[in-house]
Structures are given as structure tokens and as C-alpha cells.
VEXDREN-2710 file (C-alpha; in Angstrom, 1 decimal):
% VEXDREN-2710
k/r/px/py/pz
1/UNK/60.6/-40.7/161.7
2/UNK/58.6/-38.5/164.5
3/UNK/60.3/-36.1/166.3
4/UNK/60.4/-37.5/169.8
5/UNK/62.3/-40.5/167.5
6/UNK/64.6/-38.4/166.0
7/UNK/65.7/-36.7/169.0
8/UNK/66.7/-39.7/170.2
9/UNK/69.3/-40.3/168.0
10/UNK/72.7/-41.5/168.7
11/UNK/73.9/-37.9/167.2
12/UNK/71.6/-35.9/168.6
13/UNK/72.1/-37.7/172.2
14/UNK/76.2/-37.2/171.8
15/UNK/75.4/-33.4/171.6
16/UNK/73.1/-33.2/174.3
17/UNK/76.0/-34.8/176.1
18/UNK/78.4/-32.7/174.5
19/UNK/76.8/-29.9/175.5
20/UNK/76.5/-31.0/179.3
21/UNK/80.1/-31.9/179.7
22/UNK/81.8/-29.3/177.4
23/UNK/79.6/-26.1/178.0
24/UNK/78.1/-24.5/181.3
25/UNK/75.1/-22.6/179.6
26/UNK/72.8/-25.6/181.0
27/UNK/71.6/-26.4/184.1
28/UNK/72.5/-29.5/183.7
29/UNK/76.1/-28.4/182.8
30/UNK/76.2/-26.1/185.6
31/UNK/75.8/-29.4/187.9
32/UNK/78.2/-31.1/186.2
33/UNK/81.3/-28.9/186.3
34/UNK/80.2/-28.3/190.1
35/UNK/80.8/-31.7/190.2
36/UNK/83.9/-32.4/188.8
37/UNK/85.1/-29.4/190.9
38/UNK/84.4/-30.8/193.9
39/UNK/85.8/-34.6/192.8
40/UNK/89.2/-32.3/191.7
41/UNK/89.4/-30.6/195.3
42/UNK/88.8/-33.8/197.0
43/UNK/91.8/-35.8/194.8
44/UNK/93.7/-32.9/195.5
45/UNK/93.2/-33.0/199.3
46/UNK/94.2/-36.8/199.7
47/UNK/97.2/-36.6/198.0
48/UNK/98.0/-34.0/200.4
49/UNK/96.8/-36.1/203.1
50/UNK/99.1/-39.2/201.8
51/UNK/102.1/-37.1/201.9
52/UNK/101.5/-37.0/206.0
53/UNK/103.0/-39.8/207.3
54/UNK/101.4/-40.2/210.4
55/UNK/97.9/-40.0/208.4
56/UNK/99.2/-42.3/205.9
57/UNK/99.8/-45.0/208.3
58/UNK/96.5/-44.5/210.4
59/UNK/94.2/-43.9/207.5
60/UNK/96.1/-45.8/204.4
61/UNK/92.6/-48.3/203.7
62/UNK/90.4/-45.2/203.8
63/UNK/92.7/-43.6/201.5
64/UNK/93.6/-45.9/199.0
65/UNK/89.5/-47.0/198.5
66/UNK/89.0/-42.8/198.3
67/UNK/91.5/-42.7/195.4
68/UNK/90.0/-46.1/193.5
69/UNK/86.8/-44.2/193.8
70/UNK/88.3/-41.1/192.5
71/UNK/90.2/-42.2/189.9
72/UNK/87.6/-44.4/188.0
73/UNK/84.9/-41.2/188.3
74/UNK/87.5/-39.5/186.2
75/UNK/88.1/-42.6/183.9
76/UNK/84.3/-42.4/183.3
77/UNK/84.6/-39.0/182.5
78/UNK/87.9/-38.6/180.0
79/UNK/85.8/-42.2/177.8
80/UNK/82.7/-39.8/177.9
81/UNK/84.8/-36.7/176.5
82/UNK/86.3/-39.0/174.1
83/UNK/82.9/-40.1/172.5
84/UNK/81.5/-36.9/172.6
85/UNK/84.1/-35.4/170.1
86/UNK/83.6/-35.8/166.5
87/UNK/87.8/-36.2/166.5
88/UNK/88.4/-37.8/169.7
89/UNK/92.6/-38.3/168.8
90/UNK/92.3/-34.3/168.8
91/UNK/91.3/-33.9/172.2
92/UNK/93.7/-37.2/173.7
93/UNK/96.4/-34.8/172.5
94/UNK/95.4/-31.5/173.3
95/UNK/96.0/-29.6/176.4
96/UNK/93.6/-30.7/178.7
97/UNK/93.7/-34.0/176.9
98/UNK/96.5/-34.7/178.1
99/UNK/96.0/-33.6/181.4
100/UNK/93.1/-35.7/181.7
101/UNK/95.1/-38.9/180.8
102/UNK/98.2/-37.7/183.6
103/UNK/95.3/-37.9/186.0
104/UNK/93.9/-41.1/185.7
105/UNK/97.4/-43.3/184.7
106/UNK/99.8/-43.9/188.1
107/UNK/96.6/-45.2/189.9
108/UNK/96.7/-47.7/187.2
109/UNK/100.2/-48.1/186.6
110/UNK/100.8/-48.6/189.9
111/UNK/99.0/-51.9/189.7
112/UNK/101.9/-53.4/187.4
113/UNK/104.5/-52.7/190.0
114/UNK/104.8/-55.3/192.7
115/UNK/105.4/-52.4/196.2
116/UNK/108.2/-54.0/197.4
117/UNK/110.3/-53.6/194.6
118/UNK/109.4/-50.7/192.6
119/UNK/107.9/-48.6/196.0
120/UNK/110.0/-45.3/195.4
121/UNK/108.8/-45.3/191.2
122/UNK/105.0/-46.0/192.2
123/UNK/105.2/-42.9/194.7
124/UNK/106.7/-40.7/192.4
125/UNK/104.2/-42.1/189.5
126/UNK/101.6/-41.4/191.6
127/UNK/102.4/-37.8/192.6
128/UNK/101.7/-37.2/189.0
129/UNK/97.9/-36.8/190.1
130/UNK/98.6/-33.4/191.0
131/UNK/98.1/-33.1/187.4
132/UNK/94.4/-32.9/188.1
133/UNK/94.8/-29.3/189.4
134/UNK/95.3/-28.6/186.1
135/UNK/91.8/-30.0/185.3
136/UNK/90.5/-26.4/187.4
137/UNK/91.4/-24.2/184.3
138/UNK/89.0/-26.0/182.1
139/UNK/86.2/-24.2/184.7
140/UNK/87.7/-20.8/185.3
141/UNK/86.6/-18.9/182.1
142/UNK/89.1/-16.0/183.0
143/UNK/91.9/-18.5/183.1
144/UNK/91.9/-18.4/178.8
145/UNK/92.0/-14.5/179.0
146/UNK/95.1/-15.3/180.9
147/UNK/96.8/-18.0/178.5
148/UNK/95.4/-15.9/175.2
149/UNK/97.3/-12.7/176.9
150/UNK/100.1/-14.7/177.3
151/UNK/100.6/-15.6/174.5
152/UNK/100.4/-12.7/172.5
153/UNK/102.9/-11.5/174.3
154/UNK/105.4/-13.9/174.6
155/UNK/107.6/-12.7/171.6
156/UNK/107.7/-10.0/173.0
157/UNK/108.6/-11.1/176.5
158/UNK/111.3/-13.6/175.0
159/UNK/113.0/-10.5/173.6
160/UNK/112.9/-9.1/176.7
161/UNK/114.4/-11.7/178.6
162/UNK/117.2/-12.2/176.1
163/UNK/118.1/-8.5/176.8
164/UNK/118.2/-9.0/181.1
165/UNK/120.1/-12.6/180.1
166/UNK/122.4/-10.7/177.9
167/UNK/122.9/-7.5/180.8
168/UNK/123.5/-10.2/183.6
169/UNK/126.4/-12.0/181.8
170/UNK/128.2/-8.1/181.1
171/UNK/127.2/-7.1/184.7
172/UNK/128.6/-10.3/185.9
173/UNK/131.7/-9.9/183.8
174/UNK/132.0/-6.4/185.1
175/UNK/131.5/-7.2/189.1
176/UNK/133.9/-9.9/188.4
177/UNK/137.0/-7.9/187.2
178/UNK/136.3/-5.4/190.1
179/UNK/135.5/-7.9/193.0
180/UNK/137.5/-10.9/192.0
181/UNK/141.0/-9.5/193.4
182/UNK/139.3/-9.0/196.7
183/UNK/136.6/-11.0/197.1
184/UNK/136.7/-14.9/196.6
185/UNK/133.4/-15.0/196.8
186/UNK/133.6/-14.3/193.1
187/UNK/136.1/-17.0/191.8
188/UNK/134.8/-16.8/188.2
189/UNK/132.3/-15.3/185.7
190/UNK/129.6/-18.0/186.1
191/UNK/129.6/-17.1/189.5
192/UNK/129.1/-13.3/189.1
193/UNK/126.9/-13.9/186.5
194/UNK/124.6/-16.2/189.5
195/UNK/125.5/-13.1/191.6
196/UNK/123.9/-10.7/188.8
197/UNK/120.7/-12.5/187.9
198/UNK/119.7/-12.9/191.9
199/UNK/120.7/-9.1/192.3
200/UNK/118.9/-7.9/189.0
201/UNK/115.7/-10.0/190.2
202/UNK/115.8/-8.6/193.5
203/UNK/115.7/-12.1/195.0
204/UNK/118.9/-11.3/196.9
205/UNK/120.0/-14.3/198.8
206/UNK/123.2/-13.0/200.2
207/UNK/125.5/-16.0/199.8
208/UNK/127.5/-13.5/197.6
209/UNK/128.2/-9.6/198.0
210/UNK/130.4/-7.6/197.1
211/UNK/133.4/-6.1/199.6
212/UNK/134.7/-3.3/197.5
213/UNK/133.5/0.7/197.4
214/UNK/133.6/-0.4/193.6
215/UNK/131.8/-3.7/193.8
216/UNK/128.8/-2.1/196.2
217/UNK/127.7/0.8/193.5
218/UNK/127.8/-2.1/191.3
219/UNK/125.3/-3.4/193.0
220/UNK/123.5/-1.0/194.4
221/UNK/122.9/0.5/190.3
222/UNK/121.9/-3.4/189.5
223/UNK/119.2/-3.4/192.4
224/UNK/117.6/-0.1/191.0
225/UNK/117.6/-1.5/187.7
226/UNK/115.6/-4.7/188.8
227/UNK/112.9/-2.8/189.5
228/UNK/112.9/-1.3/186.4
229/UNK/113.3/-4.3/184.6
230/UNK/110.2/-6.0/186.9
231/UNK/108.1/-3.5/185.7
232/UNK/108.3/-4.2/181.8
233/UNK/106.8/-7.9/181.4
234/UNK/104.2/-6.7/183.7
235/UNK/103.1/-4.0/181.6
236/UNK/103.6/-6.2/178.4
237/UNK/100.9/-8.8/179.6
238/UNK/98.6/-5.8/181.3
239/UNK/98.3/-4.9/178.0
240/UNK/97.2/-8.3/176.2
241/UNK/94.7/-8.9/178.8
242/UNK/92.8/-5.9/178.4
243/UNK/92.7/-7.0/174.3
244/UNK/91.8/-10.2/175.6
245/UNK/89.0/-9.6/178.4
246/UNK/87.5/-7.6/175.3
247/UNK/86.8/-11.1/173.6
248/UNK/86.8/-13.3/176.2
249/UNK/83.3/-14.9/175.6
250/UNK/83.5/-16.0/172.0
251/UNK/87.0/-17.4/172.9
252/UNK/85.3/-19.7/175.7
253/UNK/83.6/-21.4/173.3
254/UNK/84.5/-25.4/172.6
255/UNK/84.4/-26.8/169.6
256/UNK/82.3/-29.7/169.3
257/UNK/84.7/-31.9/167.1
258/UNK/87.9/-31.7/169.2
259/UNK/86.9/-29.7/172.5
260/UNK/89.6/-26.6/172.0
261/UNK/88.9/-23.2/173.5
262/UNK/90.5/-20.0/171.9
263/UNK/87.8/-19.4/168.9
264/UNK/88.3/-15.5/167.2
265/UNK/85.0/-14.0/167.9
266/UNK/83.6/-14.0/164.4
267/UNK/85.1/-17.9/163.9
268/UNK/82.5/-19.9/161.6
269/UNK/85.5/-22.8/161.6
270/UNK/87.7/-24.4/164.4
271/UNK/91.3/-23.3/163.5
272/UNK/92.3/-26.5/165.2
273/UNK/90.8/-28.9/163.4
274/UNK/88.3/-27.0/160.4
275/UNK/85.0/-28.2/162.1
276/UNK/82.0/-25.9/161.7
277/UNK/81.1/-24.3/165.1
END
């Protein structure tokens, strides 16, 4: 077999494609994520549009040819991802495998469903399309740093959050044995308890507050403590992304058998599905 014949071969032209549709080090690459990202903004834009129902009604034809377009551009490219993996089941049911499906399925379902009857399911079938903004993240590199970070510290986080769950309910108990005699505003300890996560989060919608001398230092030492209490996840994930950003190339890297990002930087072996990289 020559060379020019055995770079034409079926393996050979499955990672050439691979390489194009997975990776951005090509030229060719380059152009294809560039256009994908415009395809994802357009989509995006018309089901914007759709929701306007003056537009809607004025442009409904124009629109509803745009998304047929649309949505079999991104048909042809979730069949293409799927033959480029070596273990295409592995990408269907990954992250962005999944996203990829969301995207392309209410256009289609929405063919099953005669309008008149099933109108209000096909809308909200189709609103799943927003799913393609998900579809971004594959293109924004920095976007792993962000989930990697994440989740790292998300034990962390969750022990956090038990803590300020666990504060609210004695700081609702608390404002509600002071307030409750007074105020009827806060008729029970669910209530305070509402009362005590909008304070502690500094939301502060006001529907509730406090009446008594008692009641306001309550909540003024609750308010102060949000703060506080705002500041710690934030310096828990500040933290993980600087680890992060440190290995943030090899960690972009896709693994040619099932597509997953999120490779340790000396990774010979996917630790998704054991393929060599």
C-alpha cells in the first residue's frame, strides 16, 4: 500500500475529521468552531425572536424555514461527532452529548404533535433549544478551568452551605420567639426561617421585617453576617481556579475515543473510558 493510499484510509480519514471537529489547533478546526458559533448565536437569536409575538405573527414562514435549516446543520453535526468517536455511546451520554441531543429533538418532536391539540407541549418542547447555549462551553477553553474549579471545591462548599442552612433555621427560630408576639408577619418558624435566608443573603425583599428593638438587632447582626458569609465560597473557588488555570491546557484536551475534556496533565489514558490519548 503507498502512502497517499494509506492516508486515505477510513481510520486515518475519521481522525483527520476528529481532529477538525474536536480540536482547534487546525486551521481548518479554527473555521469550524467559528462556525458552529455563529449557527449557536443565530438559533439562539430566533428563539428569542419567536417569543415576540408581534414578530412571530409577521415573520412565522421566515422563521420556521430558519430553524429547519438550523436544526438539521446541527443534526449533521452531532451523526459526524458520533462516527468520529471510537465509543460513540460514551459521547451520546456525556455532557455535551447530551446537550447536543436537547438541541436537535423538539424541532423533531414537534412533528408528531398535530398544533391544534398539543400547541402548549410543542412550545414548551421547543423552548428546550435554549439548550444549545450550552453548546458555547465546548468553545470557551476557560469555561473547564471554571467547572474543574468547581468541582474541587464543591465538598467544601456543600459543608459550607449546610452550616448557613443550619444558622438560618436557629436564626429563624430565634427572630421568631422574639417577633412572633408582636409581629404577625412571623406566624411560624418556616416563615422566619424564609425571613433569615433572604436577610443572611442580603437579598432583602421586605415583605417581612421585624417591629421590635429586639427583632431589628436581630437583623441588623444577620445582615453583617451575610457579608461575611458571601465572602467564603468566593474565596473557596478563587482558590481552585488559580490550581486550575495552572493546568488548563492539558485538561482541554479531548479524547479521541469518547470526546471528554478534563485529562490530568501527564494522562497517557482517558479516565473516562481507558483509551490511549
Amino acid at each position: 500500500m503507498t502512502a497517499e493510499e494509506k492516508g486515505n484510509t477510513p481510520a486515518n480519514w475519521r481522525e483527520r475529521l476528529f481532529t477538525i471537529i474536536f480540536e482547534a489547533e487546525t486551521r481548518a478546526g479554527k473555521n469550524f468552531d467559528i462556525f458552529l458559533l455563529i449557527l449557536i448565536f443565530t438559533s439562539i437569536i430566533l428563539v428569542m425572536i419567536e417569543s415576540v409575538p408581534t414578530m412571530m405573527k409577521q415573520y412565522s414562514r421566515h422563521l420556521y424555514i430558519a430553524e429547519w435549516v438550523i436544526t438539521i446543520l446541527f443534526t449533521i453535526e452531532f451523526i459526524l461527532r458520533l462516527i468520529v468517536v471510537k465509543k460513540p455511546w460514551k459521547y451520546m451520554t456525556s455532557f455535551y452529548g447530551v446537550v447536543d441531543l436537547l438541541s436537535i429533538l423538539p424541532t423533531y418532536i414537534s412533528i408528531f404533535f398535530p398544533q391544534s391539540q398539543f400547541l402548549i407541549v410543542i412550545r414548551s418542547l421547543r423552548l428546550m433549544r435554549v439548550f444549545r447555549i450550552f453548546k458555547l462551553t465546548r468553545f470557551v477553553r476557560e469555561s473547564m478551568t471554571i467547572v474543574l474549579a468547581l468541582k474541587a471545591s464543591a465538598r467544601r462548599i456543600l459543608v459550607f452551605l449546610s452550616f448557613v442552612v443550619l444558622l438560618s433555621i436557629i436564626l429563624g427560630a430565634l427572630i421568631y420567639v422574639v417577633e412572633s408576639p408582636q409581629n404577625e408577619s412571623f406566624n411560624s418558624i418556616p416563615q422566619s426561617v424564609y425571613w433569615s435566608i433572604v436577610t443572611i443573603t442580603t437579598v432583602g425583599y421586605g415583605d417581612i421585617s421585624p417591629v421590635t428593638p429586639a427583632g431589628k438587632l436581630i437583623a441588623s447582626l444577620i445582615m453583617l453576617l451575610g457579608y461575611a458569609i458571601i465572602a467564603v465560597p468566593t474565596g473557596i473557588v478563587t482558590v481552585e481556579l488559580s490550581k486550575s488555570a495552572r493546568t488548563e491546557k492539558a485538561e482541554a484536551q479531548a479524547c479521541p475515543s469518547c470526546g471528554h475534556f478534563g485529562h490530568d496533565p501527564d494522562a497517557k489514558y482517558c479516565k473516562y473510558c481507558g483509551h490511549e490519548l
